[in-house]
C-alpha positions in Angstrom: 191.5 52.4 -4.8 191.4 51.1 -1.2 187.8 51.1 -1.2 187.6 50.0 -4.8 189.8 46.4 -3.9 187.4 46.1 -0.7 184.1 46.6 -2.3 185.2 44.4 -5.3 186.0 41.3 -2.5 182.1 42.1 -1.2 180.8 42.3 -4.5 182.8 39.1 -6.2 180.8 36.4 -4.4 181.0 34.3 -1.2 184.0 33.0 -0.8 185.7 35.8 0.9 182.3 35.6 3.5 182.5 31.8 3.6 186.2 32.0 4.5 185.7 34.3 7.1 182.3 33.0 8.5 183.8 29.4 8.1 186.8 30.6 10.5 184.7 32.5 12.9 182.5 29.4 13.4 185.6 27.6 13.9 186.9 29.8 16.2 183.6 30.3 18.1 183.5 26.5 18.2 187.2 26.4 20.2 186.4 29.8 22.4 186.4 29.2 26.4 183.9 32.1 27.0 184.8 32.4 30.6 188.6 33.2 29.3 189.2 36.7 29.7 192.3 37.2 27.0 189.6 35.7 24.3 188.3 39.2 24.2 191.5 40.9 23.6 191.5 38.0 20.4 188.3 39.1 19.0 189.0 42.7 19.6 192.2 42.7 17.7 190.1 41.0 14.4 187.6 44.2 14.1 188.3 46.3 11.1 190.0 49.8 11.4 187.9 52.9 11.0 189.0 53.5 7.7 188.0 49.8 6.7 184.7 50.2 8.6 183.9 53.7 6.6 184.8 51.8 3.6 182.6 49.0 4.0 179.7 51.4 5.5 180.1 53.4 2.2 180.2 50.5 -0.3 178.2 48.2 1.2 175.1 49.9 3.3 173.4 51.5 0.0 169.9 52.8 0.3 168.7 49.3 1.6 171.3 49.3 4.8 169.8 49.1 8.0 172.4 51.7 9.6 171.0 55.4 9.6 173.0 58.8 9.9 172.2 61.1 13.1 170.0 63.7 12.9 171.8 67.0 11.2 175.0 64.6 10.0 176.5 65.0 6.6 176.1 62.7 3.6 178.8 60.1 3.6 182.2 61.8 2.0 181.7 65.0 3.7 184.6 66.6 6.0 186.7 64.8 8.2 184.8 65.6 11.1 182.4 63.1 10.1 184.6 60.2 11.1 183.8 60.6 15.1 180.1 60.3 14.6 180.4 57.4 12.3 183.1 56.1 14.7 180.5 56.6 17.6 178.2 53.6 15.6 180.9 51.0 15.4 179.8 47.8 17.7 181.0 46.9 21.1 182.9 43.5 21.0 179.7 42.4 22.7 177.8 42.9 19.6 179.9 41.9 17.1 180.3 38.5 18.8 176.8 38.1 18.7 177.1 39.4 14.7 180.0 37.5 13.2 178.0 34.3 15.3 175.0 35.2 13.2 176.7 35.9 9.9 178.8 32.4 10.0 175.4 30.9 10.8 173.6 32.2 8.3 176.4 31.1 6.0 176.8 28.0 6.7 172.6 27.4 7.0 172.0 25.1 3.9 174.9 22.6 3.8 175.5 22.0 7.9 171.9 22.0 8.3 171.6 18.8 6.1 174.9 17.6 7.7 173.0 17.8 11.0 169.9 16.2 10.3 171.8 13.3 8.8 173.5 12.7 11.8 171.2 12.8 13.7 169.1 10.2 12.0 171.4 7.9 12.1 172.6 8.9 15.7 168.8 8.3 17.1 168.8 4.7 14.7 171.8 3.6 16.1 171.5 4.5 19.4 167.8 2.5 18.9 169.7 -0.4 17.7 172.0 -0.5 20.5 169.6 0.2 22.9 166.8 -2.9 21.7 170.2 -5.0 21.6 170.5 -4.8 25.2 167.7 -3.7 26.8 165.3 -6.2 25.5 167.5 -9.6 26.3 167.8 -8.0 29.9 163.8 -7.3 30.1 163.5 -11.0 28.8 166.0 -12.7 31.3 164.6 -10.5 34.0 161.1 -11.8 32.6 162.3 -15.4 32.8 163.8 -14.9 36.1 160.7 -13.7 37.2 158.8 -16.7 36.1 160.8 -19.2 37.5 161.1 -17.7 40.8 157.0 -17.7 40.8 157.4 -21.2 39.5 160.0 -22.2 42.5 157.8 -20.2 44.7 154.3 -22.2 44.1 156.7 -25.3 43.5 157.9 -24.9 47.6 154.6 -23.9 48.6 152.7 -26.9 46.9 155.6 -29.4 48.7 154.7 -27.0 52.2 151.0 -27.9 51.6 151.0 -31.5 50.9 153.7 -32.1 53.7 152.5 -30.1 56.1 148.6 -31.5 55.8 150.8 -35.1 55.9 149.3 -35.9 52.4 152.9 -37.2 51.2 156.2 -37.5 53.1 158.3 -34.6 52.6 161.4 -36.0 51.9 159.7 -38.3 48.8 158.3 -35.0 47.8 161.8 -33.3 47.1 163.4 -36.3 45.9 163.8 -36.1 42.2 162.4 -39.6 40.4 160.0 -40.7 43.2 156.1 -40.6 41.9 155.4 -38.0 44.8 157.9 -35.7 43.7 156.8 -35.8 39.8 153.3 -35.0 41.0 154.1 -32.4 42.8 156.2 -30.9 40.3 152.9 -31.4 38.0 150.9 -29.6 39.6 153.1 -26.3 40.8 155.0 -25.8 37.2 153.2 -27.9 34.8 149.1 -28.5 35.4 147.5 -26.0 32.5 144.7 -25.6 35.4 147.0 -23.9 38.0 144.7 -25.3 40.9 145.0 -22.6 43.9 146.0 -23.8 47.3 143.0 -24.1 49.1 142.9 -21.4 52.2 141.8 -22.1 55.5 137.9 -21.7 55.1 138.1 -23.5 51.5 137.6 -27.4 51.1 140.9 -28.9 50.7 139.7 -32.3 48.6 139.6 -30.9 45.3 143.1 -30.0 45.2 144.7 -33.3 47.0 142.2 -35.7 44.8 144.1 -33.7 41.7 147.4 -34.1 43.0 146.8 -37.9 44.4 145.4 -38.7 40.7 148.4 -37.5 39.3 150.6 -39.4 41.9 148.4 -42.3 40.9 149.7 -42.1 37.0 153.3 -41.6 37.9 153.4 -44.6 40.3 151.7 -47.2 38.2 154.0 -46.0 34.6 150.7 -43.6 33.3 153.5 -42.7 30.0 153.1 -46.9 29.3 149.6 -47.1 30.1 147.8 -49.3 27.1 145.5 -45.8 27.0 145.6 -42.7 28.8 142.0 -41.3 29.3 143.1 -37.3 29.4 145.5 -37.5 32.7 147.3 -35.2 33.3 145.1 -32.5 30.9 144.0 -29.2 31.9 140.8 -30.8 32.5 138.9 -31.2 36.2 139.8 -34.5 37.5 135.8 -35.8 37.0 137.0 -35.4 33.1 140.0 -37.3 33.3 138.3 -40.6 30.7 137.6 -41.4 27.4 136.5 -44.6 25.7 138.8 -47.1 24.0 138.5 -50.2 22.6 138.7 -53.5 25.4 141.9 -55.3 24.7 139.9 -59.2 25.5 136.8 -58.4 23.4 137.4 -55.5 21.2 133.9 -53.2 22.0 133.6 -49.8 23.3 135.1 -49.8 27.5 134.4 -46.4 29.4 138.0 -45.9 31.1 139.5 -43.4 33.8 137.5 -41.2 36.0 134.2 -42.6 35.1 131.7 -41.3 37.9 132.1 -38.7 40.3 130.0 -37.5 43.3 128.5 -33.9 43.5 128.2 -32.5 46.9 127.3 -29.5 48.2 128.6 -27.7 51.3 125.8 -25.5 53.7 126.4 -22.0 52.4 124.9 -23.4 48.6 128.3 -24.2 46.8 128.6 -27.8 45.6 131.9 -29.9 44.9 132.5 -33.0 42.7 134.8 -35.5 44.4 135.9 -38.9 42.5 133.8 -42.1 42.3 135.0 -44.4 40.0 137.8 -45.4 38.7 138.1 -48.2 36.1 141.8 -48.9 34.4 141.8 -52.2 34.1 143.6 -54.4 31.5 145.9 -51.1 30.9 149.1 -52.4 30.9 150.0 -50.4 34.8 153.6 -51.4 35.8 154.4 -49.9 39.4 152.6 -49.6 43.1 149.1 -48.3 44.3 150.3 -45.3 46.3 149.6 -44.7 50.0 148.2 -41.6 49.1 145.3 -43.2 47.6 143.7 -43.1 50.6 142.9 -39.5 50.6 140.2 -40.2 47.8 137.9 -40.3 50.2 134.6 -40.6 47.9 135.9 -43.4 46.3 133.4 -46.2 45.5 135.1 -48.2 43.1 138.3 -49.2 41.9 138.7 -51.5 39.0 142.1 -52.2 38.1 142.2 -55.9 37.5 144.3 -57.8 34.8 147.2 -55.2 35.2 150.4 -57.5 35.3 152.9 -55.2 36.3 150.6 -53.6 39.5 152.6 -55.2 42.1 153.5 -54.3 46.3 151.2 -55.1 48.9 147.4 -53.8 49.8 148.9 -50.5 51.2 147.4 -49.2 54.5 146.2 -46.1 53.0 143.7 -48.0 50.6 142.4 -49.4 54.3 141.0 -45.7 54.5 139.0 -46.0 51.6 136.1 -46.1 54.0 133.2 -45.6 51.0 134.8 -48.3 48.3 132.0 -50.4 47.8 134.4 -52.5 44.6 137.7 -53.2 45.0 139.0 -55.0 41.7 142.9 -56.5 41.5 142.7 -59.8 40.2 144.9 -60.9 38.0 147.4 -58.2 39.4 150.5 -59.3 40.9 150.0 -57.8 44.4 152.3 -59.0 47.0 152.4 -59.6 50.9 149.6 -60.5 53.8 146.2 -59.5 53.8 146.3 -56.9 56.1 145.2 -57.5 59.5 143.1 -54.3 59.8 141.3 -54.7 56.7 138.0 -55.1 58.2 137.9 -51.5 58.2 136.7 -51.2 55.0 132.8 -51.8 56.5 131.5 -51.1 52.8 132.6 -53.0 50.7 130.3 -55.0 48.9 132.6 -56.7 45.8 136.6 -57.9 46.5 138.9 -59.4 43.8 142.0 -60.4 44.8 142.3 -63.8 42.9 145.5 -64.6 40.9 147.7 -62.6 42.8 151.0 -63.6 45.0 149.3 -63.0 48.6 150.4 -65.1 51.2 149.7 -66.1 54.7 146.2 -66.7 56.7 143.5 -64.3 56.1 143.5 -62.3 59.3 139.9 -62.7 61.6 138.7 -58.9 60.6 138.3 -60.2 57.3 135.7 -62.0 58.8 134.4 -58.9 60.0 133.6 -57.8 56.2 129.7 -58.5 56.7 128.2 -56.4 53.3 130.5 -58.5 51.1 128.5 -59.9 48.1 130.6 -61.2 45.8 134.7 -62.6 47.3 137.4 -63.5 44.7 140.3 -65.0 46.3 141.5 -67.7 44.0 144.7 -68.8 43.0 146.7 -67.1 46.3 148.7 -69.1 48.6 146.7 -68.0 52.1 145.6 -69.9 55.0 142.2 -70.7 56.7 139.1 -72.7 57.7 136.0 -72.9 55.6 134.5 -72.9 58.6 135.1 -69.0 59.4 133.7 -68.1 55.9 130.0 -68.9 57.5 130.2 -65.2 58.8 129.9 -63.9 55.7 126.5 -64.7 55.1 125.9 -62.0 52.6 127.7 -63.9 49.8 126.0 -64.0 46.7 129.1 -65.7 45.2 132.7 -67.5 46.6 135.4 -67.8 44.4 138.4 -69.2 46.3 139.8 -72.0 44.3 143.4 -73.0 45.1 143.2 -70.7 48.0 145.0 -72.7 51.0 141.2 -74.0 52.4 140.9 -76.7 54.8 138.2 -78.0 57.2 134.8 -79.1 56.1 131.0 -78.1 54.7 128.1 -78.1 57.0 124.4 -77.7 56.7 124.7 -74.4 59.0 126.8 -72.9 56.4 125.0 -74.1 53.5 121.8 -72.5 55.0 124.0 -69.3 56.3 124.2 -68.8 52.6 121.1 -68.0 51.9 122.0 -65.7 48.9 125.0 -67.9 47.4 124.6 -68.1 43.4 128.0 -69.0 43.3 130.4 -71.8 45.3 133.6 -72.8 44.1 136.3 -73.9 46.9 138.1 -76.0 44.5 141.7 -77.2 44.6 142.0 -77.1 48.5 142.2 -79.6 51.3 138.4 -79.5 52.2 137.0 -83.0 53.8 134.5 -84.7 55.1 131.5 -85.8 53.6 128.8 -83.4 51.6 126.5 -81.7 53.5 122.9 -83.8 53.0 121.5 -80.0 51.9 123.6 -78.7 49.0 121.5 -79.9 46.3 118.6 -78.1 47.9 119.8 -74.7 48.1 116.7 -72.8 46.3 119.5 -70.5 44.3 122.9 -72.4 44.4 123.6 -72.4 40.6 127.4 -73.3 40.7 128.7 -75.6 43.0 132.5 -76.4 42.0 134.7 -79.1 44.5 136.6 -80.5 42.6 139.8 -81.8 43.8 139.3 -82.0 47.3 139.3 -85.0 49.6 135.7 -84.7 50.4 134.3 -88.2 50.9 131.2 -90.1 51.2 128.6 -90.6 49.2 126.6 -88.2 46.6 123.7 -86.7 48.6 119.7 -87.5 47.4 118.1 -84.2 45.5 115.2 -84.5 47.5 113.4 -81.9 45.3 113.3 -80.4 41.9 116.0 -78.4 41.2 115.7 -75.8 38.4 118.4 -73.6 39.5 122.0 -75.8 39.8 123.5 -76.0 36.2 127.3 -76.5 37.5 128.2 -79.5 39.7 131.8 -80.3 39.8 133.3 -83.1 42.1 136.1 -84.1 40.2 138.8 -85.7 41.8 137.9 -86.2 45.5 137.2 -89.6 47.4 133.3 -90.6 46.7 131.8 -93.9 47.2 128.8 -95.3 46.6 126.8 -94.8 43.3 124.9 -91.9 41.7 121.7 -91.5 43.2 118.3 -91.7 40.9 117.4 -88.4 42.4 119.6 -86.7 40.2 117.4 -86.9 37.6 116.0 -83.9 39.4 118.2 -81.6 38.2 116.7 -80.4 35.5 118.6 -78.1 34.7 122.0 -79.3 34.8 124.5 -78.2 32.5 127.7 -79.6 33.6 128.0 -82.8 35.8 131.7 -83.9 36.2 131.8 -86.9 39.0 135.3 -88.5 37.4 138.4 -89.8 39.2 136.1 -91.1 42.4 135.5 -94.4 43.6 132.5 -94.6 42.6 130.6 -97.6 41.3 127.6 -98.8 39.4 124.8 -99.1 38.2 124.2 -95.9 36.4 120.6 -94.7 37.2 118.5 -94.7 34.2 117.4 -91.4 35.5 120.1 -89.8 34.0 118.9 -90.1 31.0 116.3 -87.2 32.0 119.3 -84.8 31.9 118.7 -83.1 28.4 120.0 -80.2 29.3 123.3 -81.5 30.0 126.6 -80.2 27.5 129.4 -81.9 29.9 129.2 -85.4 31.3 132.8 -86.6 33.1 132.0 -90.1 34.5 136.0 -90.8 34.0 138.1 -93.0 36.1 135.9 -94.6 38.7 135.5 -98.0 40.0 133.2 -99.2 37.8 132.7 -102.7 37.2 132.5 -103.8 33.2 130.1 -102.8 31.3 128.5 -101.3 27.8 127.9 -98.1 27.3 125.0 -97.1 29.0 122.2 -96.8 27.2 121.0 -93.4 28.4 123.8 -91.7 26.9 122.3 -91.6 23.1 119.6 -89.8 24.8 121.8 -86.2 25.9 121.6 -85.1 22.7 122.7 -81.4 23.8 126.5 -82.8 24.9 129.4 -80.9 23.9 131.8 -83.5 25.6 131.5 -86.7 27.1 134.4 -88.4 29.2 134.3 -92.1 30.3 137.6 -92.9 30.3 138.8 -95.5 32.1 134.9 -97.1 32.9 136.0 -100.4 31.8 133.4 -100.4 28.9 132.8 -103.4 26.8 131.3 -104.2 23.6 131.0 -102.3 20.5 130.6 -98.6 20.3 127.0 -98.2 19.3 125.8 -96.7 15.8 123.3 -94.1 18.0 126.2 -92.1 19.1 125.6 -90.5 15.5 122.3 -89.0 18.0 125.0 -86.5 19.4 125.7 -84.0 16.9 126.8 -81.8 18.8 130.1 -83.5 20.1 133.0 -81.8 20.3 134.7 -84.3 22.8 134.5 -87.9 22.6 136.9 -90.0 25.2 136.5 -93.3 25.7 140.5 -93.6 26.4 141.5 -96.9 28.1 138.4 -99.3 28.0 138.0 -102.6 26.5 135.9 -101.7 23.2 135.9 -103.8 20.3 134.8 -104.1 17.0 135.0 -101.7 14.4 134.5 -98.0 14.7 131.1 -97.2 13.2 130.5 -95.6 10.1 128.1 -93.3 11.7 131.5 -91.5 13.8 131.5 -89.3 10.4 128.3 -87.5 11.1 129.6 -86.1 14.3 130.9 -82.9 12.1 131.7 -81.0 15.3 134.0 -83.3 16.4 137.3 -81.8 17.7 138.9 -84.7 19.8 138.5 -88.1 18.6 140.1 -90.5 22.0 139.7 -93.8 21.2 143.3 -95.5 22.3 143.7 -98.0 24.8 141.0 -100.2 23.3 140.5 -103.6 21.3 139.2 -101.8 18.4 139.7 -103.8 15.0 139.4 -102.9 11.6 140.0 -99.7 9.1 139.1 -96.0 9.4 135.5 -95.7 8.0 135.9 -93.7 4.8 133.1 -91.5 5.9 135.8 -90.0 8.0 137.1 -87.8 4.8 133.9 -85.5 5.7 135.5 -84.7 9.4 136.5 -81.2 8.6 136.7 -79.8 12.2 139.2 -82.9 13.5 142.2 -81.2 16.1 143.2 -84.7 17.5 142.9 -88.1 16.9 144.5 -91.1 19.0 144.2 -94.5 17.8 147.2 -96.3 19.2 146.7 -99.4 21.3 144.2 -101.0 19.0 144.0 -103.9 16.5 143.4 -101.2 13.6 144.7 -102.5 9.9 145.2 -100.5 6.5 146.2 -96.8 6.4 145.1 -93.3 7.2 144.5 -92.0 3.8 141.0 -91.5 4.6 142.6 -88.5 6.7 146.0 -87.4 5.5 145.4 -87.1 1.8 142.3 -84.6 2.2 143.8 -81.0 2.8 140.8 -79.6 4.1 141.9 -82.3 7.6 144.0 -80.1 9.5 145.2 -82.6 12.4 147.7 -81.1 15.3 148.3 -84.7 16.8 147.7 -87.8 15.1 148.6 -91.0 17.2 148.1 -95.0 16.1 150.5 -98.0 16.0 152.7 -97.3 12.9 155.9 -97.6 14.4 157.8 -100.2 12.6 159.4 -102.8 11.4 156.1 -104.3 11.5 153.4 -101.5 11.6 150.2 -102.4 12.3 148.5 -99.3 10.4 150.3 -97.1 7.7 149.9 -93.4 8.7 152.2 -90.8 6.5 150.6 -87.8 8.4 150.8 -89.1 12.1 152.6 -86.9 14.5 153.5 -89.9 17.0 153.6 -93.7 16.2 153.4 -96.3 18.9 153.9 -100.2 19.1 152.3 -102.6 20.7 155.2 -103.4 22.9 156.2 -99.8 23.9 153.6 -99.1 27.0 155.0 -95.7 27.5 153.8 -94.2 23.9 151.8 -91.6 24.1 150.6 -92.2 28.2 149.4 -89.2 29.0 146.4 -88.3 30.6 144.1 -86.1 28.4 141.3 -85.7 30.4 143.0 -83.7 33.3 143.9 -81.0 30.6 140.1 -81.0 28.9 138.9 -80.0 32.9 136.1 -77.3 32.4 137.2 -74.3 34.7 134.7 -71.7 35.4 135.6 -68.4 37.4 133.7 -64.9 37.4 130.0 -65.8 36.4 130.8 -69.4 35.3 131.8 -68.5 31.6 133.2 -71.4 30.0 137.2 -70.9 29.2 137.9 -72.6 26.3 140.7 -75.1 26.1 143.5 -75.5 24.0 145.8 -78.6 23.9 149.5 -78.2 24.7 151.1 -81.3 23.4 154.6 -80.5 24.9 153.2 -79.9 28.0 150.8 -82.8 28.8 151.3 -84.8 31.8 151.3 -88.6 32.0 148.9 -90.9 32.9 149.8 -93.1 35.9 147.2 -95.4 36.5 
């Protein structure tokens, strides 16, 4: 029955196995092998040898692996069986290792699956962990790296540039200073990543990178009107672009425009900068020192740059190859500097209408290759006298430039090469050198407002070249030679507010050429108006105020078409204004107050399309102004007669001022000092506007 129950257990399934595997595997799971009592508890669990013959007999079958002894009995023989059979039972050693085996094999299929799903998910979360930290740590370390390199190349750029004494090294670390923001440029930021040149290498390359950049920072490059590619990856030689001009609107070529190629003695060959042209470009700041290190430099063109201020820094002294220094119209600062005769090469200076100040130091004197000078509108301090030296000049400009002393024949023929002379608005005296109208190339000669006296000199020759003669304003006697009918070339002529006196040459009437005659404000004695003026029929504007000129204004000033100025202010005209005024369709400025004019507008004057201005007070004129202010297609900005009432003399419903006979203060001002030609840079005519507000007044 025994064997029966056990058999049955084998034979009804797993679960019995299971159970017992499942608790073996536990056990085995919680055993200490090195414990020496575990083996009396595994010892204790083996089967009797009653159970084991049992399970031998039901279970091993013909299939078991256990085989009887050679010569033993068939199982159920005689009791003296049991020793041999006994004599096969296991040591504890082996049925550890086969109740491990069994409870394996048992639990194979489910703990194998348990297992592998663990361990998926073990491996992907320990992945998940590990990319959570690992990779922010690589990164940071990464970043760290990169800014130490950064800081690294940053110190070692600042070393460089300090320790060559390219920039001082306390403006180098100084956060906000042009210096430091170069030099931060070029370590962290330039795309390029220039190397530091090494002992053997040419150093220019790099220092004309970093003083370019220097250059942009200092003078505001983020408000420049147009960058030209600074601050690009690019070499410094391709630091330009075209733009449009901001005056005339075509094409300009701005930034690095030229560079130099050399090349060294073992074959290699380096571009160093040339030119530079950022003019007009809205700069705001200072030139730099450091601008001297551009050592190839041959031209700098930075003029009409408002906000360029400071003073001609010493480093720009070094500039020992600038052939074209260009800052007019800058707002440079200070005194010419005393040493600035170093700069041997330079063939083209600008430094007009600028805030210099002080006398022009003697080495400037020294500047012998100079061609073309531009000192206007500065308050400085000098002779004329000392200019001599510079007989290399093909053109002077130093108008309202603090110039005393006087002209001489020496100097006139020291300047062999002058084109161009204007010295006007200074204290300059004397008398006019007997030469100046013989100078075989002068072609501008402008003197106005001086003190120069004595009397105009004889042209002794034909003179093809001079087309600009101004002598406005100075102290003149005498009258106009007939000689200067040998100017036959001359374009303006401008001899008012002298003392001059007549007679008029007839000559002057050989002046075809002329576009600007100014015989205003002179000593001369009454007279008509001179007969060779319907003969210039090329003049823009003609000025004889204040000539004393009687009689009538003559029908054959309809000859000059091509008026845009007429100004016979205070004379003593009379009569009528001719009908034949209306043909003069050019006609701008109409100035014929201060006169003993009579009558009514002519009605012509409805066909006077281009009129600005028109003054007609301090006449006899009767009737009204319709003429004028009812056609829309008159667009007058100042309109002057006598209608001021009670009793107005003329009716004018479009007049911007109306006078009376007895008010002598209405409308005194003196126009002709605000239609004054002024010619500068190549004697290009700057056209002029009226500024009614602004006009001074005329004290006679």
């Amino acid at each position: 029955m025994e064997e029966v129950n056990l058999q049955s257990d084998l034979e009804n399934g797993s679960a019995a196995g299971e159970s017992f595997g499942g608790a073996t595997q536990t056990t085995l799971d919680t055993v200490d092998y090195d414990n020496d009592n575990d083996e009396e508890h595994f010892h204790d669990q083996l089967p009797s040898v009653e159970e084991y013959k049992t399970n031998m007999t039901g279970a091993a079958g013909p299939s078991s692996p256990l085989k009887l002894a050679e010569g033993e009995a068939s199982p159920g023989g005689d009791e003296d069986d049991d020793a041999a059979i006994h004599d096969q039972l296991p040591t504890v050693e082996e049925y550890k290792a086969s109740t491990g085996t069994v409870a394996q094999s048992a639990d194979s299929g489910s703990s194998c699956k348990r297992k592998c799903f663990c361990t998926f998910f073990t491996i992907l979360f320990v992945g998940l962990v590990a990319s959570a930290i690992v990779i922010p740590i690589a990164l940071t370390r990464d970043g760290e790296g990169s800014r130490v390199r950064l800081f690294s190349r940053r110190r070692k750029v600042v070393a460089y540039l300090a320790d060559e004494s390219i920039s001082d090294k306390e403006l180098l670390n100084t956060p906000g200073t042009p210096q430091y923001e170069a030099a931060l440029w070029i370590a962290d930021h330039d795309p390029l990543q220039m190397d530091l040149p090494g002992k053997d290498q040419p150093h220019y390359r790099f220092i004309e990178r970093y003083v370019m950049a220097l250059f942009f920072h200092a003078t505001g490059g983020s408000g420049w009107r147009y960058n030209p590619n600074f601050l690009t990856g690019a070499d410094v030689c391709d630091w330009n672009g075209v733009t449009l001009s901001a005056n005339t609107g075509n094409p300009v070529f701005m930034g690095v425009t030229g560079c130099k190629e050399l090349k060294t003695d073992d074959g290699a060959s380096y571009r160093y900068v040339r030119d530079v042209f950022l003019f007009a470009n809205r700069m705001a700041g200072t030139i730099p020192d450091e601008i001297g290190y551009l050592q190839r430099l041959e031209i700098l063109s930075l003029f009409s740059n408002p906000g360029l201020t400071g003073e001609l820094v010493n480093g720009m002294l070094d500039l020992v190859n600038l052939q074209d220094l260009e800052l007019h119209y800058c707002a440079i600062s200070g005194t010419i500097p005393p040493n600035i005769g170093k700069m041997q090469a330079l063939t083209n200076l600008g430094l007009s209408n600028n805030l210099l100040v002080g006398s022009i130091p003697d080495s400037f004197f020294d500047l012998t290759s100079l061609q073309w000078l531009f000192l206007d509108d500065n308050i400085l301090d000098a002779n004329i006298e000392q200019f001599a030296k510079l007989s290399s000049l093909f053109g002077l400009y130093a108008e309202d430039a603090g110039l005393f002393g006087s002209l001489t024949g020496e100097m006139i023929d020291g300047w062999s090469n002058m084109y161009e002379l204007d010295l006007s608005t200074n204290l300059l005296s004397g008398a006019l050198p007997e030469n100046i109208f013989d100078h075989p190339l002068m072609e501008i000669i402008d003197l106005h407002e001086n003190e120069i006296g004595g009397s105009l000199p004889v042209v002794s020759t034909t003179n093809s070249n001079l087309m600009f003669l101004s002598l406005y304003s100075n102290q003149l006697t005498g009258t106009i030679p007939p000689s200067i009918g040998n100017m036959d070339s001359i374009v303006h002529f401008d001899v008012g507010l002298n003392q001059l006196v007549l007679p008029f040459p007839s000559e002057m009437g050989q002046l075809t050429t002329l576009r600007y005659l100014f015989t205003n404000n002179n000593n001369f004695a009454d007279h008509d108006i001179p007969g060779f003026v319907q003969k210039l029929t090329s003049l823009r504007e003609l000025s004889m105020k204040d000539n004393n000129l009687t009689g009538e204004i003559p029908a054959s000033i309809a000859n000059l078409r091509r008026l845009i100025l007429l100004d016979l202010d205070r004379n003593k005209l009379n009569g009528s204004i001719p009908e034949e005024v209306s043909l003069l369709s050019n006609l701008a400025f109409l100035f014929l107050n201060r006169n003993q004019l009579t009558g009514t507008l002519p009605t012509a004057m409805t066909t006077m399309y281009s009129l600005s201005a028109v003054l007609l007070d301090g006449n006899n004129l009767s009737g009204n102004a319709d003429v004028v202010c009812n056609d829309p297609l008159i667009e007058l900005g100042y309109f002057s007669s006598d209608c001021l009432g009670p009793d107005e003399e003329f009716e004018c419903s479009c007049c911007t001022v109306c006078c009376h006979d007895t008010n002598t203060t209405c409308n005194n001002f003196a126009w002709t000092l605000n239609l004054d030609a002024i010619w500068e840079y190549g004697h290009s005519r700057v056209r002029y506007t009226v500024d009614w507000d602004l006009l001074p007044e005329d004290n006679p």
